[in-house]
Backbone as a chain_set.jsonl record, in Angstrom:
{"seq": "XXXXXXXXXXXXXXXXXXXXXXXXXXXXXXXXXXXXXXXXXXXXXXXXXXXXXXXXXXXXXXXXXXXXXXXXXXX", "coords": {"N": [[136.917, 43.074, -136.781], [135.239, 45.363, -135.723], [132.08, 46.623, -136.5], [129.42, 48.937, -136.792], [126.302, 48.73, -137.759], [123.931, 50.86, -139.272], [120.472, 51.997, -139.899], [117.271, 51.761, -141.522], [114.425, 51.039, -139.43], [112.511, 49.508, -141.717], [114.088, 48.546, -143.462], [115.095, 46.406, -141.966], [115.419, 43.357, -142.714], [117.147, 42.727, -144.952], [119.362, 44.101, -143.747], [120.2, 42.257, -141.955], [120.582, 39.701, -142.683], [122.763, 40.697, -143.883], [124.06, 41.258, -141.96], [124.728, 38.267, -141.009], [126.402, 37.413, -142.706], [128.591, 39.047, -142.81], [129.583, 38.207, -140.091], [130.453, 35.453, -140.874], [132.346, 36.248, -142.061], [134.166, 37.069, -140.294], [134.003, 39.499, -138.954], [132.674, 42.064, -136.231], [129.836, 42.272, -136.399], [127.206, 45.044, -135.468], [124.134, 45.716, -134.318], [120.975, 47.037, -134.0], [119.162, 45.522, -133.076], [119.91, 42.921, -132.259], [121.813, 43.198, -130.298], [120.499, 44.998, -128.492], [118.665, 44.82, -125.474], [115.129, 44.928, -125.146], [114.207, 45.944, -123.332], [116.588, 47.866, -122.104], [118.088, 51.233, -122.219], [117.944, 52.393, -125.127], [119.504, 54.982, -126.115], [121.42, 55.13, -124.79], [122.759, 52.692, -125.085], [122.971, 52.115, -128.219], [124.706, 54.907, -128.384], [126.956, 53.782, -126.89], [127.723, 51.864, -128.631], [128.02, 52.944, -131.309], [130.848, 54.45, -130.209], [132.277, 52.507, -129.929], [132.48, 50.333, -131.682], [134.933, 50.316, -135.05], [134.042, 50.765, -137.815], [131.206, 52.251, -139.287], [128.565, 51.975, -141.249], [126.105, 53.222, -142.854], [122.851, 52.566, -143.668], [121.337, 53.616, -146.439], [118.267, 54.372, -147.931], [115.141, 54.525, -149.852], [113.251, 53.969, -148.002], [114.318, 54.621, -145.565], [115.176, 56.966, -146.15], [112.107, 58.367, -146.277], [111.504, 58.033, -143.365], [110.707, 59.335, -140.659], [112.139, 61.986, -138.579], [113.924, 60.848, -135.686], [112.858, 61.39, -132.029], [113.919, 63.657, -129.911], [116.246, 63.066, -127.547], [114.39, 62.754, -123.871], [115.348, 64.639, -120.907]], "CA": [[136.606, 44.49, -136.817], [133.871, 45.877, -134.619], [131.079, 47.328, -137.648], [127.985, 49.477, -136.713], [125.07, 48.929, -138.957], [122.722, 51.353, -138.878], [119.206, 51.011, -140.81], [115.428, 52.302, -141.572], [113.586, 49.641, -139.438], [112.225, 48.791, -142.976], [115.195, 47.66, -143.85], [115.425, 45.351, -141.151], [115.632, 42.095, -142.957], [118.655, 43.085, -145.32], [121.046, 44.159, -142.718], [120.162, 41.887, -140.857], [121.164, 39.161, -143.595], [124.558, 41.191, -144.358], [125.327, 41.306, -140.483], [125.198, 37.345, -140.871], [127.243, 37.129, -143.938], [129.924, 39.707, -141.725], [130.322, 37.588, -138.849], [130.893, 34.259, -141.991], [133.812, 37.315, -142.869], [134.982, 37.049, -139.121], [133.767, 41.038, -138.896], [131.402, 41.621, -135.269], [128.531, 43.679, -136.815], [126.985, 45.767, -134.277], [122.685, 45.368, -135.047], [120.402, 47.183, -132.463], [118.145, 44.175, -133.11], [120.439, 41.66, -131.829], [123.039, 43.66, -129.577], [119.97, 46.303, -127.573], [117.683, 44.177, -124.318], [114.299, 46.23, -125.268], [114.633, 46.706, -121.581], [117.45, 49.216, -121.571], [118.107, 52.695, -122.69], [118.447, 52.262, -126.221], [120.242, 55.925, -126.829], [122.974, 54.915, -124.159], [123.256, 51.658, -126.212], [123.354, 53.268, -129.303], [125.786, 55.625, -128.476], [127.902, 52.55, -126.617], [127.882, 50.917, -129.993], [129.26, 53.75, -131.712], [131.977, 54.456, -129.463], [132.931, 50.675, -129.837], [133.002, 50.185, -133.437], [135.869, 50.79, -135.309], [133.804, 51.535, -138.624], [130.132, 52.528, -139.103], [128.275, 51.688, -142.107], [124.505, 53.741, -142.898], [122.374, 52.322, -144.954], [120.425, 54.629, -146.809], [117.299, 53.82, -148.976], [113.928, 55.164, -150.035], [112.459, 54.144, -146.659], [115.086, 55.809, -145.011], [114.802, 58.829, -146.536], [110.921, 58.936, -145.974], [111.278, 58.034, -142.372], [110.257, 60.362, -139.628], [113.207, 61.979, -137.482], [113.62, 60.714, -134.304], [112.816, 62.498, -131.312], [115.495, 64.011, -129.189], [115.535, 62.024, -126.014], [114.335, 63.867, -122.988], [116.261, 64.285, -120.406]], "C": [[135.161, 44.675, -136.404], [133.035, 47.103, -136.153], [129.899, 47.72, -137.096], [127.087, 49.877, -137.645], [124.187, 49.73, -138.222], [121.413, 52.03, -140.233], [117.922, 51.56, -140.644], [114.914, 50.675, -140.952], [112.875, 48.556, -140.64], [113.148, 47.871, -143.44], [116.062, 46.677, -143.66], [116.541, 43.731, -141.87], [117.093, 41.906, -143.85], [119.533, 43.132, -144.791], [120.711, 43.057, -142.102], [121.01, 40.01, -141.632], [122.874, 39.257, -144.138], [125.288, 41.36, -143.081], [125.813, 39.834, -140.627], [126.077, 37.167, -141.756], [128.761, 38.15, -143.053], [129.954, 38.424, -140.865], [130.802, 36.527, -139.783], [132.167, 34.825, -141.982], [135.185, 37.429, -141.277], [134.961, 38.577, -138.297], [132.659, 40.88, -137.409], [130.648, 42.79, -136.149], [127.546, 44.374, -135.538], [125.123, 46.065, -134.859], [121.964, 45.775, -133.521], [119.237, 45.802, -132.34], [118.707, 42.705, -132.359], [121.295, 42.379, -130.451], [121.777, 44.732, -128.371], [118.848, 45.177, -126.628], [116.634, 45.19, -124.94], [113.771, 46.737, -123.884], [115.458, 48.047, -121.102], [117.375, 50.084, -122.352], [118.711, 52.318, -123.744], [119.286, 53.775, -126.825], [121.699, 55.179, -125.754], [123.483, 53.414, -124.986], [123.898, 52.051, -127.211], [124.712, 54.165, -129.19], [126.819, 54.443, -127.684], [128.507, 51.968, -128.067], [128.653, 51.476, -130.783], [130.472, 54.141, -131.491], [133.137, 53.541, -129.509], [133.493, 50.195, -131.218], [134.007, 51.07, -133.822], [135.586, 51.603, -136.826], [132.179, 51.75, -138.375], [129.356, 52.879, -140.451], [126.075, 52.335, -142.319], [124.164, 53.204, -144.314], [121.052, 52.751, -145.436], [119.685, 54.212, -148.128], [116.444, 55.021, -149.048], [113.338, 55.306, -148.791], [113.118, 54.587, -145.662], [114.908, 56.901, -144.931], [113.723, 59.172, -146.158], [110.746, 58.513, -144.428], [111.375, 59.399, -141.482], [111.497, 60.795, -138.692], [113.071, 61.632, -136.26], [113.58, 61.665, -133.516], [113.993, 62.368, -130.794], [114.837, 63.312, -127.65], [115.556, 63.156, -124.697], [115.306, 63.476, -121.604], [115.467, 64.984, -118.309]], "O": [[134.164, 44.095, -136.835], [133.531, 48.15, -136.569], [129.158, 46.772, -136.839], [127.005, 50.962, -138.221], [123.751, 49.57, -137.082], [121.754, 52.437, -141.344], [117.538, 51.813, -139.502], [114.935, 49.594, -141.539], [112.73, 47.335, -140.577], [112.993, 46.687, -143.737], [117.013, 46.183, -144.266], [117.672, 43.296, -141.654], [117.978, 41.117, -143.518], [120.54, 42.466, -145.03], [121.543, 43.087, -141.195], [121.85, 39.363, -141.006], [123.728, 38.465, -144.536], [126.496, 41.531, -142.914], [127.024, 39.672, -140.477], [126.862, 36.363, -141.254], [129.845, 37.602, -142.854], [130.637, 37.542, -141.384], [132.018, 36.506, -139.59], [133.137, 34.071, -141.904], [136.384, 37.698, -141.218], [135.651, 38.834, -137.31], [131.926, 39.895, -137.317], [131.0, 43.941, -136.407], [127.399, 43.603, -134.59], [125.007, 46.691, -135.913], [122.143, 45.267, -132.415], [118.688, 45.4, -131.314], [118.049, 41.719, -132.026], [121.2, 41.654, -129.46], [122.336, 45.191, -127.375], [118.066, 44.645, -127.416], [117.09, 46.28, -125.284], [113.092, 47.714, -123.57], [115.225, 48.888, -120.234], [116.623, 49.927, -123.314], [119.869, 51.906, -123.664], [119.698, 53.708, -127.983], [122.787, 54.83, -126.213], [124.634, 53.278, -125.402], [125.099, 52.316, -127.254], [125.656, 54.001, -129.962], [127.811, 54.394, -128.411], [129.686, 51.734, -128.335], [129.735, 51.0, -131.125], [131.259, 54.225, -132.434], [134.34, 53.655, -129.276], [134.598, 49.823, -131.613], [134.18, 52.193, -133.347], [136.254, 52.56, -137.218], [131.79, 51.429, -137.252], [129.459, 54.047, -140.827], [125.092, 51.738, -141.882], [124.687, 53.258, -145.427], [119.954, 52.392, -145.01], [120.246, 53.817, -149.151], [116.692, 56.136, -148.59], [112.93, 56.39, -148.374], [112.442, 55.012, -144.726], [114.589, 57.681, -144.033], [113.742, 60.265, -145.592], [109.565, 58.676, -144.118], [112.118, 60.345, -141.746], [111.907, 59.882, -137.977], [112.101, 62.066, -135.639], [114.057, 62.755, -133.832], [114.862, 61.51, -130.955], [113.775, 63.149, -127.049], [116.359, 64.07, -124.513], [115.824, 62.391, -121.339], [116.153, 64.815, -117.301]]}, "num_chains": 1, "name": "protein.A"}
């Protein structure tokens, strides 16, 4: 099962821990840290990723919450 983690950069090291413990589960976890070139268009990624996955898992904290909204991408 195709899983999209998505994560307060803070919170990097956690998911990034529970994506490896998924793939142990036989699950693909979907991690812009591992799955995005910092070469390409990370919203067309992003939205690739979503599209792809079958579930989509947010993980919401303190540093979540106090993070800054992203901008809207220009176009």
């Amino acid at each position: 099962m195709k899983v999209f983690l998505s994560h307060s950069t803070r919170d990097k090291d956690f998911v990034t821990k529970l994506a490896d413990a998924m793939r142990q589960e036989n699950f693909l976890p979907w991690l812009s840290e591992i799955n995005i070139d910092p070469a390409t268009n990370w919203v067309h990624e992003i939205n690739q990723g979503l599209q792809e996955a079958e579930l989509t898992l947010l993980f919401w904290s303190p540093d979540a919450a106090n993070s800054p909204p992203a901008a809207a991408p220009q176009n």
